[in-house]
N, CA, C and O atoms as a GROMACS GRO file, in nm:
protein
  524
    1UNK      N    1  -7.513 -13.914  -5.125
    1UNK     CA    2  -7.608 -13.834  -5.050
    1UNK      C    3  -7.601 -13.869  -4.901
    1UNK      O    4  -7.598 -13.788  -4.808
    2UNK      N    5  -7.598 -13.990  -4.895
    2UNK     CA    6  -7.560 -14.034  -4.734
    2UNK      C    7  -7.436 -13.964  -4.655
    2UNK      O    8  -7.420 -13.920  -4.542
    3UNK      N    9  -7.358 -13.975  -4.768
    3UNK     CA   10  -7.187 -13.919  -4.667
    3UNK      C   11  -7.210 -13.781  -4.624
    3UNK      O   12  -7.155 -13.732  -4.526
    4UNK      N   13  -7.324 -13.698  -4.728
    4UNK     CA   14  -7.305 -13.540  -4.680
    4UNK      C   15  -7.419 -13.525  -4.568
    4UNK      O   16  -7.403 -13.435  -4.486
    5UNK      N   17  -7.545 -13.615  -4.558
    5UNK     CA   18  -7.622 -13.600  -4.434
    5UNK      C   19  -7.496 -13.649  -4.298
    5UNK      O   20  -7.460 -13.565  -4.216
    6UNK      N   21  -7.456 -13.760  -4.298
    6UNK     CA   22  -7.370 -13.765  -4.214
    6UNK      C   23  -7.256 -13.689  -4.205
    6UNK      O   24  -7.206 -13.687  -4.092
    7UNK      N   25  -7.203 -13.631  -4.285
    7UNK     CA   26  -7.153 -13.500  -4.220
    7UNK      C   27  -7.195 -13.391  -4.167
    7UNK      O   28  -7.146 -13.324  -4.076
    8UNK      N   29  -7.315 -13.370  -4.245
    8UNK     CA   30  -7.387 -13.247  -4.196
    8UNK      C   31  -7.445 -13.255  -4.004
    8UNK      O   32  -7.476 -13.174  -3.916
    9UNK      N   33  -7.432 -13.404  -4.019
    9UNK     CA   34  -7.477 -13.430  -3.887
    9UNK      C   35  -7.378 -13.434  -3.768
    9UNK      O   36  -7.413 -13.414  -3.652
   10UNK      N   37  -7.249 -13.462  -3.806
   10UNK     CA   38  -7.153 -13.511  -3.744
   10UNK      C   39  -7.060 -13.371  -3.722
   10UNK      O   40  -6.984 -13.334  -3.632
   11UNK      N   41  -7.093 -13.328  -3.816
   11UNK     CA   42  -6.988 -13.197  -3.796
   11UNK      C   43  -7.005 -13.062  -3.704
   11UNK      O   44  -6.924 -12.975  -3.670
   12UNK      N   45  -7.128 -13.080  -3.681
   12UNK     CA   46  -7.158 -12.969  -3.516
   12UNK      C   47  -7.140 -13.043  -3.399
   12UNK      O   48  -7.128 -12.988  -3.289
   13UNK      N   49  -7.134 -13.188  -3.418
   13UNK     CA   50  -7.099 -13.250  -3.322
   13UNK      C   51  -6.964 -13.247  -3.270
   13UNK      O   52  -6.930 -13.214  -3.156
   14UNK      N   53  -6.886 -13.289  -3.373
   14UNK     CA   54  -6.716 -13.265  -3.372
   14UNK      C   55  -6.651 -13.138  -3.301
   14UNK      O   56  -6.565 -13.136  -3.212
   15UNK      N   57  -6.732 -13.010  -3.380
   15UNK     CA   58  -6.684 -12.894  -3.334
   15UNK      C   59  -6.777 -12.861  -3.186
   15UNK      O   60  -6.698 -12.810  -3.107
   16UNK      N   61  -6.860 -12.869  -3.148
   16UNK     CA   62  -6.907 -12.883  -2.979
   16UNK      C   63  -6.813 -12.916  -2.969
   16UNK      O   64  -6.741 -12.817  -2.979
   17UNK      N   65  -6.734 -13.030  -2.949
   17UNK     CA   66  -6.659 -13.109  -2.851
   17UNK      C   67  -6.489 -13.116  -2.886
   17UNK      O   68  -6.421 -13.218  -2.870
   18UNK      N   69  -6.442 -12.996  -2.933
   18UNK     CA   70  -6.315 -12.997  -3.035
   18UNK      C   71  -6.272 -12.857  -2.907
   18UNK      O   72  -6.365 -12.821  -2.834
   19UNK      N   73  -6.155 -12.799  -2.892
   19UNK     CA   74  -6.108 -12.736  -2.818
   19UNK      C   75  -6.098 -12.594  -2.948
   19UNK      O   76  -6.032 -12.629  -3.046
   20UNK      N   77  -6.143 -12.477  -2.955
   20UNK     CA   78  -6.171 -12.401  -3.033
   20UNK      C   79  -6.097 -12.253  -2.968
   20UNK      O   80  -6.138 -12.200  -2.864
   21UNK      N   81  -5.988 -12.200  -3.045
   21UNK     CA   82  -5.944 -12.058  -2.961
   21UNK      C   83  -6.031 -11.968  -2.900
   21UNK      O   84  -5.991 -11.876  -2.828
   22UNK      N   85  -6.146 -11.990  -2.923
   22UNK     CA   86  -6.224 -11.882  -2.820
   22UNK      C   87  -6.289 -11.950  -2.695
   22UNK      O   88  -6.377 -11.907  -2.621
   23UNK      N   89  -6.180 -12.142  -2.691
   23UNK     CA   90  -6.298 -12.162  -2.596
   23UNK      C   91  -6.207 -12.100  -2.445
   23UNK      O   92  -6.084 -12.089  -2.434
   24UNK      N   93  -6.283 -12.078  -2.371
   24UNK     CA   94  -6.241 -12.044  -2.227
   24UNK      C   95  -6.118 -12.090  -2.195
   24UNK      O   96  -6.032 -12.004  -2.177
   25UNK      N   97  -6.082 -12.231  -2.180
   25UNK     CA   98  -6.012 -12.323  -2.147
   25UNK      C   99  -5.891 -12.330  -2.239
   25UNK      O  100  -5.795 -12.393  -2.195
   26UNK      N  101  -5.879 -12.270  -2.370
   26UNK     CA  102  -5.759 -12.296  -2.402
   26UNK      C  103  -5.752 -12.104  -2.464
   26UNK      O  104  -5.713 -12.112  -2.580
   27UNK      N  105  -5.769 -11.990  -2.436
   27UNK     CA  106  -5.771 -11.890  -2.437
   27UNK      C  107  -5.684 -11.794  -2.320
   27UNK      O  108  -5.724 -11.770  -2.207
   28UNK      N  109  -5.557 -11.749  -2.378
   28UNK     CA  110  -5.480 -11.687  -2.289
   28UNK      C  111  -5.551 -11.525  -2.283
   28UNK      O  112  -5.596 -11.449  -2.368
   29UNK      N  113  -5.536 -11.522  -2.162
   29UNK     CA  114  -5.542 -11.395  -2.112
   29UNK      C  115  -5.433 -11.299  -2.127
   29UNK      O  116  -5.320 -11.332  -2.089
   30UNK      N  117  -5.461 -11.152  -2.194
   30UNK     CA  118  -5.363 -11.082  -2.129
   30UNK      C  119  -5.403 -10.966  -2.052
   30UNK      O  120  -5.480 -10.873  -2.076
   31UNK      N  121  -5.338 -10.992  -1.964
   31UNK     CA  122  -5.421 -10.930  -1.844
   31UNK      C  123  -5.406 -10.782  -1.829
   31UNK      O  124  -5.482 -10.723  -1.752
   32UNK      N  125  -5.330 -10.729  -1.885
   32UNK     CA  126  -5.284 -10.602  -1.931
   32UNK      C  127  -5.464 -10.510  -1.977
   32UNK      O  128  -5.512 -10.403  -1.937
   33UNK      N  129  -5.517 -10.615  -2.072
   33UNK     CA  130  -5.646 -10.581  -2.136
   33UNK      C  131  -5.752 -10.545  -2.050
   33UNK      O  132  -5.858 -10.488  -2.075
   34UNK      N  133  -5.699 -10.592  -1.936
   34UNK     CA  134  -5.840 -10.587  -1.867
   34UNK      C  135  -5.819 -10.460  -1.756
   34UNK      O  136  -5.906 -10.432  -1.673
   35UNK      N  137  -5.707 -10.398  -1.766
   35UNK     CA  138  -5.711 -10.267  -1.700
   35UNK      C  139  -5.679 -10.110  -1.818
   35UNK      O  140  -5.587 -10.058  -1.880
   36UNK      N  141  -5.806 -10.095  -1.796
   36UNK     CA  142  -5.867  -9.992  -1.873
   36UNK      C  143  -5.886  -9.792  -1.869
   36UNK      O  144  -5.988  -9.734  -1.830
   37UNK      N  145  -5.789  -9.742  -1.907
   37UNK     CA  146  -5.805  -9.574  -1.857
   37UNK      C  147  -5.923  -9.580  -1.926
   37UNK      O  148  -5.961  -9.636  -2.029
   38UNK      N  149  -6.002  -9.465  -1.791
   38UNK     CA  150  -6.112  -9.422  -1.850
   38UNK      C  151  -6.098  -9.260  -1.848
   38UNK      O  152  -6.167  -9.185  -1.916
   39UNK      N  153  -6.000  -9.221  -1.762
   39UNK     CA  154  -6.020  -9.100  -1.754
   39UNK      C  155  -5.872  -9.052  -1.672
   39UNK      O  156  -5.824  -9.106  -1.572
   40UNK      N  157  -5.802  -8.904  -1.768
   40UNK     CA  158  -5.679  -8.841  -1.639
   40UNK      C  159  -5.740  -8.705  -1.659
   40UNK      O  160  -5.813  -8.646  -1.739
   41UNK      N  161  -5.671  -8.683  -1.543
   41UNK     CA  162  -5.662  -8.534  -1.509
   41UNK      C  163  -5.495  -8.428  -1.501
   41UNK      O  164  -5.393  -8.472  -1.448
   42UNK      N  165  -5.504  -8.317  -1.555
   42UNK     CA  166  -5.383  -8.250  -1.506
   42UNK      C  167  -5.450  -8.130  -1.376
   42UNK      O  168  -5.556  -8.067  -1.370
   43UNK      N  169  -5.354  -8.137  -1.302
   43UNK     CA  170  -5.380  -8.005  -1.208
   43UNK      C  171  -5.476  -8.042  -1.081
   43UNK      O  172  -5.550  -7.956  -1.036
   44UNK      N  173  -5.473  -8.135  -1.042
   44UNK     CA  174  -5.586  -8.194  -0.938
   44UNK      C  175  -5.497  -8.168  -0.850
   44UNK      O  176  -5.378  -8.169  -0.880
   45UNK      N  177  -5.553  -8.133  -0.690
   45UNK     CA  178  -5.474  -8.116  -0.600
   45UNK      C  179  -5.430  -8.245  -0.542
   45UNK      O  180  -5.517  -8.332  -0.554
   46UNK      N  181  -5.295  -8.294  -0.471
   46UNK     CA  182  -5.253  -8.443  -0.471
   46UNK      C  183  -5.127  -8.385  -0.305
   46UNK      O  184  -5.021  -8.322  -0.300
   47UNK      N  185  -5.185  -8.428  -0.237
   47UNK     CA  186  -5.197  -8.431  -0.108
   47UNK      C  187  -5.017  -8.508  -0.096
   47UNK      O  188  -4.960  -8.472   0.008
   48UNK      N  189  -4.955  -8.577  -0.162
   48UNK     CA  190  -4.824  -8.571  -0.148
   48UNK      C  191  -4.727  -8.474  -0.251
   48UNK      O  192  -4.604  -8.468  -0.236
   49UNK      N  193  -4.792  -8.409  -0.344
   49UNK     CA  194  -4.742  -8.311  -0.451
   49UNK      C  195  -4.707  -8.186  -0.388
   49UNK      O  196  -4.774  -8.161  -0.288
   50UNK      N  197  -4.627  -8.112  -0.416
   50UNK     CA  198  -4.609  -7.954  -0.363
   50UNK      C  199  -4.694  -7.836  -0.432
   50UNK      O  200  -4.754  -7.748  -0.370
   51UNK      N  201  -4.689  -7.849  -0.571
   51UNK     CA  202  -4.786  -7.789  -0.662
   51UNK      C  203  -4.931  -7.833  -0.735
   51UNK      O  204  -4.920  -7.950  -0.772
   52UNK      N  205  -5.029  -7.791  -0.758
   52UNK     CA  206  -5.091  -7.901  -0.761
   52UNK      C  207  -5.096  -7.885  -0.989
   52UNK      O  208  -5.134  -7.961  -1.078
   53UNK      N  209  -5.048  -7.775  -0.988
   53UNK     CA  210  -5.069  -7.734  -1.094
   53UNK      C  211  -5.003  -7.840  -1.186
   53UNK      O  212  -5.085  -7.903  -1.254
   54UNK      N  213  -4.900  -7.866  -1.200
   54UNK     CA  214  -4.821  -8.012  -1.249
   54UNK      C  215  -4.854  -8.180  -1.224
   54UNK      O  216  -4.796  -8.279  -1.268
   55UNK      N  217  -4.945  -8.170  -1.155
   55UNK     CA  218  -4.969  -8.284  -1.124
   55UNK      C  219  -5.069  -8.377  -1.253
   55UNK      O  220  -5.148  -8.311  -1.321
   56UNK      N  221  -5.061  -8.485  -1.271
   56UNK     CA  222  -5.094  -8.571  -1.383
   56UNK      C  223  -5.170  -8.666  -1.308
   56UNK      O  224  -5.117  -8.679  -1.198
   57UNK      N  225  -5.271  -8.736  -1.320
   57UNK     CA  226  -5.347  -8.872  -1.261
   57UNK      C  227  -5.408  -8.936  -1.347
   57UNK      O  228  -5.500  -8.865  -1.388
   58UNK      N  229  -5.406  -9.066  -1.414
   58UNK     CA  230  -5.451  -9.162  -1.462
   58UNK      C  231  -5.517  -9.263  -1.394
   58UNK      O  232  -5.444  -9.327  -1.318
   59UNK      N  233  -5.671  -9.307  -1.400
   59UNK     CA  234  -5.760  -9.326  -1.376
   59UNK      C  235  -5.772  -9.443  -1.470
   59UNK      O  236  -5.763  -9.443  -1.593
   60UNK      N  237  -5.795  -9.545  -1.383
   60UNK     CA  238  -5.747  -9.699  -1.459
   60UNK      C  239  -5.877  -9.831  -1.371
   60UNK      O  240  -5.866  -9.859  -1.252
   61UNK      N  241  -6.005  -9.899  -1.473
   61UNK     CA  242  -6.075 -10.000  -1.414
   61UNK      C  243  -6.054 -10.108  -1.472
   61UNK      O  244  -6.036 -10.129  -1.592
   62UNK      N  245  -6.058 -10.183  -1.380
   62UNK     CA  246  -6.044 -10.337  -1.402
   62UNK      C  247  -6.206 -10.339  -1.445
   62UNK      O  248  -6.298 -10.287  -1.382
   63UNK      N  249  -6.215 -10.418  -1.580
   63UNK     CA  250  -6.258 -10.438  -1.670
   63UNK      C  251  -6.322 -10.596  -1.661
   63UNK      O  252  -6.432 -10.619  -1.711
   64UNK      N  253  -6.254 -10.690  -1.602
   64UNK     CA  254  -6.262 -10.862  -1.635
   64UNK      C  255  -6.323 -10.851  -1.478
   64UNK      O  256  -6.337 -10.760  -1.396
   65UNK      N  257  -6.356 -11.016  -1.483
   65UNK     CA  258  -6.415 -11.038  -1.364
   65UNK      C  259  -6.325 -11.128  -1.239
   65UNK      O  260  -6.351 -11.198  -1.142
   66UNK      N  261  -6.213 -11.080  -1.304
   66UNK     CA  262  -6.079 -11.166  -1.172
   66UNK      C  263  -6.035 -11.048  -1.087
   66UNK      O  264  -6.007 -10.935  -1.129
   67UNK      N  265  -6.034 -11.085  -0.976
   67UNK     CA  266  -5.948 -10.930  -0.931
   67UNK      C  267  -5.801 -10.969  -0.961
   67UNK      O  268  -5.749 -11.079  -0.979
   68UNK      N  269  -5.736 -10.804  -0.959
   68UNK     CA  270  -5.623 -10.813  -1.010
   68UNK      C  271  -5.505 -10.751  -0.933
   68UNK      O  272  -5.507 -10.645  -0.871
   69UNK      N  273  -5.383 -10.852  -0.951
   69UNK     CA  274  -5.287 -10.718  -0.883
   69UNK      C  275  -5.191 -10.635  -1.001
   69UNK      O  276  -5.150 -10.684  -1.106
   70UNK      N  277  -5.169 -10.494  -0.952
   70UNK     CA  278  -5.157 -10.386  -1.022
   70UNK      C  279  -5.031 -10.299  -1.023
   70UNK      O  280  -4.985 -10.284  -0.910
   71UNK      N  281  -4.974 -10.246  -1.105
   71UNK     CA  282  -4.849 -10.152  -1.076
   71UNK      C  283  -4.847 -10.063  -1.186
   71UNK      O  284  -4.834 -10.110  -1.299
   72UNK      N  285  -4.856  -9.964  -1.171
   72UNK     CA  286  -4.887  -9.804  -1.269
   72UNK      C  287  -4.776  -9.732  -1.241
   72UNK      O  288  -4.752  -9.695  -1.126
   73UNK      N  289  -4.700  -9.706  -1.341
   73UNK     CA  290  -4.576  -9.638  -1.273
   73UNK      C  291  -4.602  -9.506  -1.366
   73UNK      O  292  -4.618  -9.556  -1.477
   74UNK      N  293  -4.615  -9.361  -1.382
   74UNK     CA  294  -4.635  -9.239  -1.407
   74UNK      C  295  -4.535  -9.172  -1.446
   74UNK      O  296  -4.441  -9.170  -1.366
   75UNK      N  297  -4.521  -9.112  -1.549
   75UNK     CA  298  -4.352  -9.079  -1.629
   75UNK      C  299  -4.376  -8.901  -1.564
   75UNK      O  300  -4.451  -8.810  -1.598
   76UNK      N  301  -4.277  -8.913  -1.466
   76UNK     CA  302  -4.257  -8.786  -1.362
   76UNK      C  303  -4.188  -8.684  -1.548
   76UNK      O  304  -4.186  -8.723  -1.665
   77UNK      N  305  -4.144  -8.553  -1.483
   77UNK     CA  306  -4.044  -8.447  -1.583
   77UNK      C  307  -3.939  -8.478  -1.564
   77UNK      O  308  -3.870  -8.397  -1.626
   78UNK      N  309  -3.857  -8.570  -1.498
   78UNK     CA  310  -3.741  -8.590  -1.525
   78UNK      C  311  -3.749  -8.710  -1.569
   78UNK      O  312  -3.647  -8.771  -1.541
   79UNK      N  313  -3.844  -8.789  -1.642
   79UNK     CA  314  -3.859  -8.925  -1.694
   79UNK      C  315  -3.830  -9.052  -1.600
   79UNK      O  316  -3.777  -9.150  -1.653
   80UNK      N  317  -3.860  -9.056  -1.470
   80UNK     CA  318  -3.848  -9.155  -1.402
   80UNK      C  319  -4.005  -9.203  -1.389
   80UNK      O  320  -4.084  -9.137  -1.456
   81UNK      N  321  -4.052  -9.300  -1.319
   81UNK     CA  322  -4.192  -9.346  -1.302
   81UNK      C  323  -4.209  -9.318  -1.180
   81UNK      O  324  -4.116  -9.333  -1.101
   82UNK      N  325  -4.315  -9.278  -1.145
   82UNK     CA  326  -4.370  -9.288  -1.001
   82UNK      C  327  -4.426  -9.399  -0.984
   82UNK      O  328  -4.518  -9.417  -1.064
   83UNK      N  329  -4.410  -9.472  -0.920
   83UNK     CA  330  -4.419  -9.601  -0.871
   83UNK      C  331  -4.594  -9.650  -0.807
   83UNK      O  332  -4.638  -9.569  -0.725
   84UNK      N  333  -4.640  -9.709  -0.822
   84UNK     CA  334  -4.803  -9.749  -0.780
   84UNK      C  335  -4.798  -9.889  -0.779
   84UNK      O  336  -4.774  -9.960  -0.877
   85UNK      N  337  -4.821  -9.926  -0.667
   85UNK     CA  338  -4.883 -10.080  -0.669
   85UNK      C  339  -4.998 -10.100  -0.600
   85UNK      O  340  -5.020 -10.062  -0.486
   86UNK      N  341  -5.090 -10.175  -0.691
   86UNK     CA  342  -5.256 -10.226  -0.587
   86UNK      C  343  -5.260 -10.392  -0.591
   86UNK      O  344  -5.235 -10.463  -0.689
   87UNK      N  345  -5.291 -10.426  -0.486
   87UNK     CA  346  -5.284 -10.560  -0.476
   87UNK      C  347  -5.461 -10.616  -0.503
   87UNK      O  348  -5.549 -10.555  -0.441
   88UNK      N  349  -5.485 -10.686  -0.560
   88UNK     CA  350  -5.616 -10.752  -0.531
   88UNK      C  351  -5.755 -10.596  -0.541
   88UNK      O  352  -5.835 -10.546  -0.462
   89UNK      N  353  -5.709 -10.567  -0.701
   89UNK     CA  354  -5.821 -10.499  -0.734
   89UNK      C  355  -5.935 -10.576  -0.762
   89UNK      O  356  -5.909 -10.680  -0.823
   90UNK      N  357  -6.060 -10.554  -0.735
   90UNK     CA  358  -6.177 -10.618  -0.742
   90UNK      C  359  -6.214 -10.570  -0.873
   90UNK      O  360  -6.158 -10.469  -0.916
   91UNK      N  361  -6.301 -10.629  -0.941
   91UNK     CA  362  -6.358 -10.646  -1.070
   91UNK      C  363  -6.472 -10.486  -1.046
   91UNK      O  364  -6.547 -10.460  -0.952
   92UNK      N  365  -6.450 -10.428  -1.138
   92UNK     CA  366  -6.556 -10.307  -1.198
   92UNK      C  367  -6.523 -10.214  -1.092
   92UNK      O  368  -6.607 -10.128  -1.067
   93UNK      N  369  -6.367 -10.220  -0.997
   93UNK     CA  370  -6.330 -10.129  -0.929
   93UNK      C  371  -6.189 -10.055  -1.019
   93UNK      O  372  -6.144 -10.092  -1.127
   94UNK      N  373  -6.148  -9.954  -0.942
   94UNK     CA  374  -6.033  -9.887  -1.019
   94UNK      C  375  -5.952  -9.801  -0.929
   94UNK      O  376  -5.983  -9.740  -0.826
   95UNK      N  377  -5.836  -9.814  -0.997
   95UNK     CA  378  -5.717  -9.717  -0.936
   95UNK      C  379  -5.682  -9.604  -0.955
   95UNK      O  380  -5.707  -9.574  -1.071
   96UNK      N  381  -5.629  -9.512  -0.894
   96UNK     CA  382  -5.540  -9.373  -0.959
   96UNK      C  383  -5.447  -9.395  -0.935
   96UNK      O  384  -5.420  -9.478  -0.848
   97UNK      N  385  -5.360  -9.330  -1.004
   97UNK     CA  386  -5.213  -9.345  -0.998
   97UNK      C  387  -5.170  -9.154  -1.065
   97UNK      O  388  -5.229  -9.096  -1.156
   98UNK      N  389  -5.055  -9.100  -0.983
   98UNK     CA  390  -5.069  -8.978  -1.027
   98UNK      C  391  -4.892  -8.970  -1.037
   98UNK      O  392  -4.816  -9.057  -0.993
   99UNK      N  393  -4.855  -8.860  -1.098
   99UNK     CA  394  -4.726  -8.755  -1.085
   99UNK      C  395  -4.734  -8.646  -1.069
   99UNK      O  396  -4.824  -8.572  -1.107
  100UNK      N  397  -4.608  -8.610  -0.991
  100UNK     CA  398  -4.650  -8.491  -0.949
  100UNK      C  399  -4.627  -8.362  -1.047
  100UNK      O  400  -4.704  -8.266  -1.061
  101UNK      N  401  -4.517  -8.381  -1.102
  101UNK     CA  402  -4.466  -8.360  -1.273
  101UNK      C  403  -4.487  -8.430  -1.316
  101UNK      O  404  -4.400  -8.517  -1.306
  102UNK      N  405  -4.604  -8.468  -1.401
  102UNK     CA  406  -4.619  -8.533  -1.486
  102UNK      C  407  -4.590  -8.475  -1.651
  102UNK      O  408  -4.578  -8.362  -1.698
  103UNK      N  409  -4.585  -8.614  -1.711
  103UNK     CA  410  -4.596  -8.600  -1.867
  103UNK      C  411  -4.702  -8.609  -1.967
  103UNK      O  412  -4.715  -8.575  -2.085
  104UNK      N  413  -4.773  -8.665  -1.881
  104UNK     CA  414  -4.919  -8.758  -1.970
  104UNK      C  415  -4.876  -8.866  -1.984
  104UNK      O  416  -4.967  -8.935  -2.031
  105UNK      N  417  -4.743  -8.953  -1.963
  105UNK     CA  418  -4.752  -9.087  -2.004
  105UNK      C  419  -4.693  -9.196  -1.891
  105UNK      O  420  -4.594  -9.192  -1.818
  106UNK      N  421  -4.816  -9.312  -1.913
  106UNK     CA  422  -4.800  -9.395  -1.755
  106UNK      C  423  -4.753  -9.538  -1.869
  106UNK      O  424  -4.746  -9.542  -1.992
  107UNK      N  425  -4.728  -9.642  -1.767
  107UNK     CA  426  -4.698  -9.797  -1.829
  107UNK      C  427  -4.802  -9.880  -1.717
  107UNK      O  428  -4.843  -9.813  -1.623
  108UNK      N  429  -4.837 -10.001  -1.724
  108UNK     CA  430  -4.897 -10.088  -1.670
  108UNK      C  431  -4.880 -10.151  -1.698
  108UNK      O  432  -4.869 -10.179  -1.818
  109UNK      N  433  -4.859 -10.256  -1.553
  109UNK     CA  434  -4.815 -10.400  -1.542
  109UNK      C  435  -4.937 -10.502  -1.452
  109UNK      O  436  -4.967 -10.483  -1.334
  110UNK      N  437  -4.991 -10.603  -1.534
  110UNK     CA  438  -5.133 -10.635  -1.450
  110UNK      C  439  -5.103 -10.784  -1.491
  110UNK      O  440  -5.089 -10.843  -1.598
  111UNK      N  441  -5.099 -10.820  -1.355
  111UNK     CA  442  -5.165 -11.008  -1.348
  111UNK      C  443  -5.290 -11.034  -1.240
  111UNK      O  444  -5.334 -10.965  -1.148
  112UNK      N  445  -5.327 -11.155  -1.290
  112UNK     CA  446  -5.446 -11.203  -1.234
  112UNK      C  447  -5.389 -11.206  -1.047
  112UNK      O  448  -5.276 -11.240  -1.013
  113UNK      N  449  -5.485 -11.167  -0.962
  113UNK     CA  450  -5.419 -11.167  -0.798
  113UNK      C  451  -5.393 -11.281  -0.792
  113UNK      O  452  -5.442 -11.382  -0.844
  114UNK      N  453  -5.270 -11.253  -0.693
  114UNK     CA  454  -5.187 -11.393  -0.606
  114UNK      C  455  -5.148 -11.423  -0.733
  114UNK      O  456  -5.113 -11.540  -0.716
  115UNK      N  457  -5.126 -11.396  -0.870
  115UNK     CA  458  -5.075 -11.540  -0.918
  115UNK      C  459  -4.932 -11.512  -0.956
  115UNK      O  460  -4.911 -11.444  -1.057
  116UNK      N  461  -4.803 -11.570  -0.863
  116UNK     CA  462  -4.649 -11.566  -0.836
  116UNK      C  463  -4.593 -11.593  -0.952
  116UNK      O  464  -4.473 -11.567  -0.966
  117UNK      N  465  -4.668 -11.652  -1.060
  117UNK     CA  466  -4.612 -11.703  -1.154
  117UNK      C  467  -4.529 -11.561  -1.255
  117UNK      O  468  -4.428 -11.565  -1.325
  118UNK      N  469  -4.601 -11.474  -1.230
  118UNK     CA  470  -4.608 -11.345  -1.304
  118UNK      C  471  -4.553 -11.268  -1.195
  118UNK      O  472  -4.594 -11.270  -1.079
  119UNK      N  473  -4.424 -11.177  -1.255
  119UNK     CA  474  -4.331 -11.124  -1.144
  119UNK      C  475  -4.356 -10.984  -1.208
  119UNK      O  476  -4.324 -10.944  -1.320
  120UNK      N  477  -4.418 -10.925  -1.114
  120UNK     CA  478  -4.424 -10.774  -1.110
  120UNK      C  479  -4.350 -10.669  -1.104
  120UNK      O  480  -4.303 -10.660  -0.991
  121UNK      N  481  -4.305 -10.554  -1.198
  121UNK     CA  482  -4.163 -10.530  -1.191
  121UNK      C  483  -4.130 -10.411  -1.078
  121UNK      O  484  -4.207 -10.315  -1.074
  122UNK      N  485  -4.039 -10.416  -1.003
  122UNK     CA  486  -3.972 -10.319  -0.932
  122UNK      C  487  -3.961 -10.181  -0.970
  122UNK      O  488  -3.948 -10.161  -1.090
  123UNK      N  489  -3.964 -10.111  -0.916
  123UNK     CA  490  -3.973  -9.959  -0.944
  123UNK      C  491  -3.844  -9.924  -1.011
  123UNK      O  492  -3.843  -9.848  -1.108
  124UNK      N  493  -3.752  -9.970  -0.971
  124UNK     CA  494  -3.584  -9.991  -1.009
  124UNK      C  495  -3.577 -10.044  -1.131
  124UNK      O  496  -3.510  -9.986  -1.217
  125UNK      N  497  -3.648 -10.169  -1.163
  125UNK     CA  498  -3.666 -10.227  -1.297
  125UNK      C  499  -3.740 -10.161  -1.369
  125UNK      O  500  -3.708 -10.183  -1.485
  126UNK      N  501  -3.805 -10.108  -1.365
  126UNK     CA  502  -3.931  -9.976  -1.456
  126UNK      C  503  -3.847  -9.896  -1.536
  126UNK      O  504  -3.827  -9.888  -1.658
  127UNK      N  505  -3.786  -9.815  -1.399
  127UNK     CA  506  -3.704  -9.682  -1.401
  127UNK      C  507  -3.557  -9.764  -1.520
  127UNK      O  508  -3.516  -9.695  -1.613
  128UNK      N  509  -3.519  -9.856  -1.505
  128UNK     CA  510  -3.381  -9.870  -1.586
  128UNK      C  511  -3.419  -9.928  -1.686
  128UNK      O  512  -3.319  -9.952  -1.753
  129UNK      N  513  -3.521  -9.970  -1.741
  129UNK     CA  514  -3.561 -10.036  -1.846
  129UNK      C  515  -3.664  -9.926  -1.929
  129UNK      O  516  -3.649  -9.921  -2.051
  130UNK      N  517  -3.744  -9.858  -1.880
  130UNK     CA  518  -3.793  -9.729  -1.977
  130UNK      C  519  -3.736  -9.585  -1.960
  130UNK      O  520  -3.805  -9.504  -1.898
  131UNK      N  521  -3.674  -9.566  -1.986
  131UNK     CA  522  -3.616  -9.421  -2.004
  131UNK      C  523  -3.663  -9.341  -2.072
  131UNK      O  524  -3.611  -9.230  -2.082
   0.00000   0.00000   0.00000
């Protein structure tokens, strides 16, 4: 009877002080998660587009509370990406990113700001790696 009070006692203690996957500190981020479409449009008028009728925009918030830097690349009609980069999005703010021919379908690439560790891909690298 003793060994199970002392466990019973010991064992919320252990786990407080035990490193647990949801704790903060040992929980990877993917930062991808935290930029969020909430909303596109087709046909919005887009001030570098010629038509506005083709045009595609995806509407994307940072979600987490880090600001973030950002690259939305937009699958044009001839399947290339239109290229978007935001540096140092602020938390519960958001981006557009548009084509002018669009398809409906964008990719996103998101790391926490400033952090070099995480190499953001080139418009060149987008374009030859999703076809």
């Amino acid at each position: 009877m003793k060994k199970i009070i002392l466990i019973s006692f010991l064992l919320p203690l252990v786990l407080a002080f035990s490193p647990l996957k949801n704790d903060c500190n040992a929980q990877t981020i993917d930062w991808n998660d935290c930029l969020e479409k909430y909303g596109s449009a087709w046909g919005q008028d887009c001030l570098k587009c010629q038509y506005k009728k083709d045009t595609y925009k995806v509407k994307l918030r940072n979600t987490c509370t880090d600001a973030l830097d950002v690259v939305v690349c937009v699958q044009e009609e001839d399947k290339t990406g239109r290229y978007s980069m935001f540096n140092g999005v602020p938390p519960k703010d958001s981006v557009i990113a548009y084509a002018c021919k669009g398809t409906g379908k964008y990719l996103k690439f998101v790391r926490k700001a400033g952090n070099k560790e995480i190499i953001l891909p080139t418009a060149e690298q987008v374009n030859a790696q999703y076809k």
